[in-house]
C-alpha positions as CSV (number, residue, x, y, z in Angstrom):
1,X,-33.8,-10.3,3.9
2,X,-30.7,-9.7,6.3
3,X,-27.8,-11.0,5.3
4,X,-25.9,-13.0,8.5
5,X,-22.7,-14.5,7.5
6,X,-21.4,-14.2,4.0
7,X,-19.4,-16.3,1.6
8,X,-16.9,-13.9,0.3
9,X,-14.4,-15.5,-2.5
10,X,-11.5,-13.1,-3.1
11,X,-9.0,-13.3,-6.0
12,X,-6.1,-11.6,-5.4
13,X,-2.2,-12.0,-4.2
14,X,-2.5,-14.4,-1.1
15,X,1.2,-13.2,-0.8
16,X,0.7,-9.5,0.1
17,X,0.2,-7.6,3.4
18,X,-2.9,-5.8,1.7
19,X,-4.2,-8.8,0.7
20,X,-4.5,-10.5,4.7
21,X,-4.9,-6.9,6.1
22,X,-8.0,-7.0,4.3
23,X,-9.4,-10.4,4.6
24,X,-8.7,-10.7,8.0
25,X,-11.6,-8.3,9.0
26,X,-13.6,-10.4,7.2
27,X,-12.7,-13.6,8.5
28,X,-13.0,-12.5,12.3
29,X,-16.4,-10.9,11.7
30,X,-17.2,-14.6,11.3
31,X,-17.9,-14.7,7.5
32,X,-16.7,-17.7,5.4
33,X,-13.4,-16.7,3.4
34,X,-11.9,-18.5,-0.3
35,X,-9.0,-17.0,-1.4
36,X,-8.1,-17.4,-5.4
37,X,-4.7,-17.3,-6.0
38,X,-1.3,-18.1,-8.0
39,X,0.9,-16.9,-5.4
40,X,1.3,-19.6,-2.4
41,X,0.3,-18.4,1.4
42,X,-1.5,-19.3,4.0
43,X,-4.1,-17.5,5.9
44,X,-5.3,-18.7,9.2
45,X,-9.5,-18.8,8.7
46,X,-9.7,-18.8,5.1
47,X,-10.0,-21.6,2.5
48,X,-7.2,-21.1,0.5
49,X,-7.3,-22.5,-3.7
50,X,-3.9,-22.1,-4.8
51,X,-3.5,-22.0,-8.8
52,X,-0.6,-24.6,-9.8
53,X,1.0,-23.8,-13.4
54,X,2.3,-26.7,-15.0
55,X,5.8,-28.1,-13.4
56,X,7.8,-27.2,-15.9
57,X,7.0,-23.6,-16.1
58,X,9.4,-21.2,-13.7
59,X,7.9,-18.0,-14.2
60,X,4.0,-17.4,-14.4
61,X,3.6,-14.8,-17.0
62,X,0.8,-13.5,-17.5
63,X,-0.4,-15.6,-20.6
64,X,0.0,-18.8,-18.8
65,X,-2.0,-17.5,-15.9
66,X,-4.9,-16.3,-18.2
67,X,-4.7,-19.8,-19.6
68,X,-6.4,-21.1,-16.3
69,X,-9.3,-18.6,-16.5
70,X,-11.4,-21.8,-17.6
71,X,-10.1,-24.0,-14.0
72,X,-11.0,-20.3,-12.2
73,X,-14.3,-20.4,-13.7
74,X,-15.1,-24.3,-12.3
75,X,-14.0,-23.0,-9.5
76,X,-16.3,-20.4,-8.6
77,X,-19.2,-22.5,-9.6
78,X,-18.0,-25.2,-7.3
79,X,-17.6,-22.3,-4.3
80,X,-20.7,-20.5,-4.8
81,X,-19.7,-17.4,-3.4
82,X,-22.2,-14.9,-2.4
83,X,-19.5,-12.2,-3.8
84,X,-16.6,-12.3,-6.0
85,X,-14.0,-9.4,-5.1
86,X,-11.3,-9.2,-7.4
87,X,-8.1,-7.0,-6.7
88,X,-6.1,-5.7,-9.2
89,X,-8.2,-4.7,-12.7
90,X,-6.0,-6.0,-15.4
91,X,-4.6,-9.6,-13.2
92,X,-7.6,-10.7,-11.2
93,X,-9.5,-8.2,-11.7
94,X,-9.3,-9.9,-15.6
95,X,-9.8,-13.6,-14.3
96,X,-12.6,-13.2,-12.1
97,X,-14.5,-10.5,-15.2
98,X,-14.5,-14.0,-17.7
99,X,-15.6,-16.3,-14.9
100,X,-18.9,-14.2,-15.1
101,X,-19.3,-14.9,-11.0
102,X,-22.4,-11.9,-9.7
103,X,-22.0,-10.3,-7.7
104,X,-18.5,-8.9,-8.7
105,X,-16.3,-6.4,-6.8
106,X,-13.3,-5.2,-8.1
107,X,-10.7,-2.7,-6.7
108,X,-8.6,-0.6,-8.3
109,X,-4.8,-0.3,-7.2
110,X,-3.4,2.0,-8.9
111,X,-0.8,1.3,-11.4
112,X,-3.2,-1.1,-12.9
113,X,-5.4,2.1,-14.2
114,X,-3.6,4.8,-14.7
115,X,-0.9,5.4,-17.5
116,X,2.8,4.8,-17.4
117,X,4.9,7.2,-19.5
118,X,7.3,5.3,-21.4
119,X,5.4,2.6,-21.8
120,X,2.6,3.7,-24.8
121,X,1.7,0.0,-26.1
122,X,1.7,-1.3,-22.6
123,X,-0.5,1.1,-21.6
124,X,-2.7,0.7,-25.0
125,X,-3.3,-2.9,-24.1
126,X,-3.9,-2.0,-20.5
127,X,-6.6,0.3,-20.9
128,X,-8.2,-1.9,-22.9
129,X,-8.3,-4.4,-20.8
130,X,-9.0,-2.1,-18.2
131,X,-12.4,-1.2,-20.1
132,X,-13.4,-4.8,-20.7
133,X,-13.0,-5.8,-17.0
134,X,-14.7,-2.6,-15.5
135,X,-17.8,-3.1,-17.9
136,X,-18.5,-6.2,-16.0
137,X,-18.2,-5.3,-12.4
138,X,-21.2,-4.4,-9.9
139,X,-18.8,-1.9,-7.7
140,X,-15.5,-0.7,-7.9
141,X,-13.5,0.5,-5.1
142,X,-10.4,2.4,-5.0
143,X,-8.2,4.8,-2.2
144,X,-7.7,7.8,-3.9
145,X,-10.0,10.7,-6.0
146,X,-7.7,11.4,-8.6
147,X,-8.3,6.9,-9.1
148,X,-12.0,8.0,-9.0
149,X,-11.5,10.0,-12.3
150,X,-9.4,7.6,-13.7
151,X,-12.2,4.9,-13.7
152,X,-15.2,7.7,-14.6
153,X,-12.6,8.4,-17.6
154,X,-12.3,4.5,-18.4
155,X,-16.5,4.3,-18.5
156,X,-17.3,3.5,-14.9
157,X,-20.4,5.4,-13.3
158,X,-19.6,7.6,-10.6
159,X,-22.3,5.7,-9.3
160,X,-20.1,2.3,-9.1
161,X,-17.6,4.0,-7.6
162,X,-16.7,4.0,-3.7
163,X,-13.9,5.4,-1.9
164,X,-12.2,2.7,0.4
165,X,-9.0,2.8,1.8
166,X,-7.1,0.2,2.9
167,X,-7.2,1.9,5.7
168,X,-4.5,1.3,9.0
169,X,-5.1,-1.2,11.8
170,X,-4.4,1.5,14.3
171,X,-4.5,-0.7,17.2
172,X,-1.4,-2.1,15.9
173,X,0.6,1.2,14.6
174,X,0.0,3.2,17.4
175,X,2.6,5.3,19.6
176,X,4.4,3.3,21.8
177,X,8.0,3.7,23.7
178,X,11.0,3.2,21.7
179,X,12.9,-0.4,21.3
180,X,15.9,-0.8,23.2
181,X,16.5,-3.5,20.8
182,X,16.7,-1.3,17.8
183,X,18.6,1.1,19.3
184,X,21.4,-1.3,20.4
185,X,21.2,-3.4,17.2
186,X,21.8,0.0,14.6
187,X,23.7,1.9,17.1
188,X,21.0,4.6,17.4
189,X,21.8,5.4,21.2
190,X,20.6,9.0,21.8
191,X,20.8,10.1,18.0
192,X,17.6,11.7,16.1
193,X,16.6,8.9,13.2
194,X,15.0,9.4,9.8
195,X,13.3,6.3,8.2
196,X,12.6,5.7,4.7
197,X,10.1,2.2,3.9
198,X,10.0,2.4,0.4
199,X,11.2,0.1,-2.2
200,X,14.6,0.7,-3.3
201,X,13.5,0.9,-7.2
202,X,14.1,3.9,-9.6
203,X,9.9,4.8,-9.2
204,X,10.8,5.6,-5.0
205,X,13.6,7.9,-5.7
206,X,15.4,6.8,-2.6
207,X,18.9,8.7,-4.5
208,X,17.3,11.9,-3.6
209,X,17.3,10.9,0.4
210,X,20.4,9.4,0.0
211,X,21.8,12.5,-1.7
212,X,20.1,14.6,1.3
213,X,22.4,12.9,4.1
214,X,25.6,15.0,3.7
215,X,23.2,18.4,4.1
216,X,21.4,17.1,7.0
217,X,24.8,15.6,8.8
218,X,26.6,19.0,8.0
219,X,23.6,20.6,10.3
220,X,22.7,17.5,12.9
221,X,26.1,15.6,12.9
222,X,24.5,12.9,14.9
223,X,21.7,12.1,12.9
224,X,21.4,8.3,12.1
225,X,19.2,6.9,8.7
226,X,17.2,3.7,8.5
227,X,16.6,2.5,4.9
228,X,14.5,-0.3,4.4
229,X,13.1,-2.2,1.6
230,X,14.4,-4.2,-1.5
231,X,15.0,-3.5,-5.0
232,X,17.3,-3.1,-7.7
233,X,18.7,0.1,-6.7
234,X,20.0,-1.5,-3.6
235,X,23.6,-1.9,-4.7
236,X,23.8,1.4,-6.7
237,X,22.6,3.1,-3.8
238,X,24.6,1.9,-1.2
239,X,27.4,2.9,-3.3
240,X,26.2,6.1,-3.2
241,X,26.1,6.2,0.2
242,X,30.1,5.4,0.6
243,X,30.9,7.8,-2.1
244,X,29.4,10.4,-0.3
245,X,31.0,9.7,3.0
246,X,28.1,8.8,4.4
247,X,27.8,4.9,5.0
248,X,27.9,5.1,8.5
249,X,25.5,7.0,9.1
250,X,23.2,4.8,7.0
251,X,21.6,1.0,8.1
252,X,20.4,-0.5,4.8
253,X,18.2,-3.0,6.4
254,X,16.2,-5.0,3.8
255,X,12.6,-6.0,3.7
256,X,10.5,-5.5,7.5
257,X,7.7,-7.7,7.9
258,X,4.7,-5.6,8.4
259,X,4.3,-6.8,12.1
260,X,7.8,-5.4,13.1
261,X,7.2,-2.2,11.6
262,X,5.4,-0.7,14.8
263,X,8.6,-0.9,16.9
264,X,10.6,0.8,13.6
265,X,8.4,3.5,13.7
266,X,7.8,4.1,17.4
267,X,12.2,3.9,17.7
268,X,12.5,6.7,14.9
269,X,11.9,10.6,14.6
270,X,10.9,11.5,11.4
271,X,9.0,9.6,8.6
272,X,10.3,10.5,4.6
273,X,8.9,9.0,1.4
274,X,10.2,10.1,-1.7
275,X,7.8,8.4,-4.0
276,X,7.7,10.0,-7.7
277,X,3.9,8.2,-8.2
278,X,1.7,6.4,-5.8
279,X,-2.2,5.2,-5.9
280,X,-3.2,7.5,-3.0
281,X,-1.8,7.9,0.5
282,X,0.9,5.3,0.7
283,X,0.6,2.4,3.6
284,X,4.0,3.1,5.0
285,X,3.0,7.0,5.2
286,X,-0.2,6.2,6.6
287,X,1.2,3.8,9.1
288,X,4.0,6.3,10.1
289,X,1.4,9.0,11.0
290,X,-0.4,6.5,12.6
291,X,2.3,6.0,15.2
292,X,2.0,9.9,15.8
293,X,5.3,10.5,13.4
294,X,5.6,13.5,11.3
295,X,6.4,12.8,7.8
296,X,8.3,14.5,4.7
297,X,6.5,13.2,1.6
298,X,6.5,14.5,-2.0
299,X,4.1,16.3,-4.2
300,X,2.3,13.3,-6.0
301,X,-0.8,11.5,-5.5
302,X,-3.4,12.4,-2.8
303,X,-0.5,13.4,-0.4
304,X,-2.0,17.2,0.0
305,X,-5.2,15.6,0.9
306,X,-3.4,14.1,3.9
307,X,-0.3,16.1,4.8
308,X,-1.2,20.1,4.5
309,X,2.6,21.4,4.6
310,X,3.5,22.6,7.7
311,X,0.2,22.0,10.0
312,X,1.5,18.4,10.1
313,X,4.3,17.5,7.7
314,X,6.0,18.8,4.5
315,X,5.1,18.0,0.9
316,X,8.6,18.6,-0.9
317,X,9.2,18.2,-4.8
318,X,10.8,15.2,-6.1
319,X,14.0,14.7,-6.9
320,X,15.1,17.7,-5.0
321,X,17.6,16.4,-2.2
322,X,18.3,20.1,-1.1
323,X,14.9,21.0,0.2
324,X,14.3,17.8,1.4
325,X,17.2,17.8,3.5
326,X,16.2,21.4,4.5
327,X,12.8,20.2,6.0
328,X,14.8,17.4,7.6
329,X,16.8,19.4,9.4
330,X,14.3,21.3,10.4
331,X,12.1,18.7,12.6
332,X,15.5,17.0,13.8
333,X,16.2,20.6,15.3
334,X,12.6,21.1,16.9
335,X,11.2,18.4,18.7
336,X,8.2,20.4,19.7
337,X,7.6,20.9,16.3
338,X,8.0,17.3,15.3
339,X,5.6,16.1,18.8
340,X,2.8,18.5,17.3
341,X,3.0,17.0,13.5
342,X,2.5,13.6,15.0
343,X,-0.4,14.3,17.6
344,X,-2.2,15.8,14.6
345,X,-1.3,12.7,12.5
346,X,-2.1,10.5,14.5
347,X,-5.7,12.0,15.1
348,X,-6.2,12.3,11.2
349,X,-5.7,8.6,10.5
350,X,-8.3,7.7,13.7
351,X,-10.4,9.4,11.8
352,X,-9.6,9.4,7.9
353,X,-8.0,6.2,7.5
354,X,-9.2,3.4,10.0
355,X,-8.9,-0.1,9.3
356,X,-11.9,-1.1,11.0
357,X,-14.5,1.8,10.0
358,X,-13.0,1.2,6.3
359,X,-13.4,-2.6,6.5
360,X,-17.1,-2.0,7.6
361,X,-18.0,0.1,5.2
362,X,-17.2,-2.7,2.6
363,X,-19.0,-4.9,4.7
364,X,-22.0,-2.9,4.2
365,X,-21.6,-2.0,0.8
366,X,-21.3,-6.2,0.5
367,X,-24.5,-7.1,2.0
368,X,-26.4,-4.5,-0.3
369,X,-25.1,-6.1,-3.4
370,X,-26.0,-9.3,-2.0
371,X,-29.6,-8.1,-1.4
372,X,-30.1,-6.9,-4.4
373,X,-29.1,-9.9,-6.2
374,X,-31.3,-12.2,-4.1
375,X,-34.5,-10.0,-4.5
């Protein structure tokens, strides 16, 4: 029996860009939407069922929130989803497992699978949770391989497992021309511009760009750096920035909601992440070569599965400011170089990394667990 239109309930952050990015499809395609969640947001076409803590309470930790697992399970019952997809293993992913909702999807994002060093009983805990919540699921989806043998290694079948990215809208981060309103508001004017979009936390290593700036000035005096995103490194990095003589060649600019990143990465010359650990390819990457930007990235993750160094970018080791700012310098000084990196980006996540064939593949994958629970 085809299935039509679909009552999908998701539990997940209603807050994050992932978490609409990926609904949205969903919603459009004309498929009825709940959204599960403790964090507050609204999302034009879904039903939203926003988790209240008690008053009192300021933070939700995690024990309060798994103190609501029995409201989550009424919940469901009163929904009647057609699937359950949870995001996040040990959050959601946890809630939706004891609600004992069929079908259940989970997906995997990364630091909620695989180990953190330093952090021994966390990561005891974790795992076991992890095991627990997996052992229940119908399909589990993740963005990366190396994710794929982190599951297989916490007793998932291969068989469960399906590679889906969260893929880029790339009608939306495409090449366009540069802002004229960027360039006035940072004082870009004709200067080459190197853009960083991760968080400013410890994991990003943001220090090692920072600490790059002096080389690449000494070689491209006109070069201008955009540094966006939040975190507690902000101050200490900024710091850094004027100890180094550097500050004004730097715009710390905060958090960029994810519908003016386009016109960021369309008024800038060369994408850098300096990530010490990500899930797979991260969004910001995959979004920068979507815009037909070539991109300096480090050695962690899946990045050699999308970047091979020097065809259309550089994979550089972390925490190494010095050949960083070497492979800087080099796209600054050869735009043909830096044109040809982003044409071949920009084909590769048309072809790898597509919102919409992504999105329809989980469609799919959706109806057949829905026919096989209704035979």
């Amino acid at each position: 029996m085809a299935v039509k239109s679909m009552r999908i309930c998701y539990l997940a952050n209603a807050a994050s860009v992932h978490t609409v990015r990926w609904v949205k499809y969903f919603i459009e395609k004309g498929h009825e939407v709940h959204i599960v969640s403790f964090e507050e947001a609204t999302i034009k076409g879904a039903t939203m069922h926003i988790l209240k803590l008690p008053v009192l309470v300021k933070n939700a930790t995690f024990a309060l929130k798994l103190a609501l697992v029995f409201q989550i399970y009424i919940l469901l019952r009163r929904i009647k989803p057609d699937v359950v997809h949870a995001h996040y293993v040990t959050n959601y992913g946890l809630f939706s497992a004891l609600s004992n909702c069929k079908p259940f999807v989970l997906t995997a994002w990364g630091s909620d699978i695989l180990t953190v060093p330093g952090e021994r009983f966390l990561s005891k805990i974790k795992r076991l949770i992890s095991k627990l919540v997996l052992s229940r699921t119908d399909l589990v989806t993740c963005d990366a391989e190396h994710m794929k043998a982190a599951l297989n290694q916490l007793g998932v079948q291969k068989n469960k497992i399906v590679l889906i990215f969260f893929g880029v809208d790339t009608k939306k981060f495409c090449p366009r021309q540069k802002s004229d309103v960027l360039e006035k508001k940072f004082g870009i004017g004709d200067a080459p511009v190197v853009i960083s979009l991760r968080n400013l936390e410890p994991l990003y290593d943001v220090e090692s760009l920072v600490k790059s700036i002096p080389l690449v000035l000494r070689e491209v005096p006109k070069s201008k750096f955009i540094i966006a995103g939040r975190g507690s490194e902000e101050h200490r990095l900024k710091e850094l920035a004027e100890s180094l003589g550097v500050s004004s060649s730097v715009n710390f600019i905060g958090f960029v909601p994810n519908d003016e990143l386009p016109q960021y990465l369309n008024s800038v010359d060369v994408y850098v992440s300096t990530s010490l650990s990500d899930a797979g390819i991260a969004a910001s990457t995959a979004e920068a070569m979507a815009c037909g930007l070539p991109v300096i990235v480090t050695d962690v993750a899946d990045n050699r599965k999308w970047v091979t160094d020097g065809e259309n970018g550089f994979v550089v080791l972390g925490k190494a400011p010095e050949i960083l700012a070497e492979k800087i310098i080099y796209l600054l000084k050869n735009e043909h170089i830096r044109k040809h990196f982003g044409e071949a980006n920009r084909h590769i996540i048309e072809e790898r990394n597509n919102y919409y064939k992504e999105m329809k593949k989980m469609e799919t994958l959706y109806t057949e667990l829905i026919r096989r629970r209704r035979k």
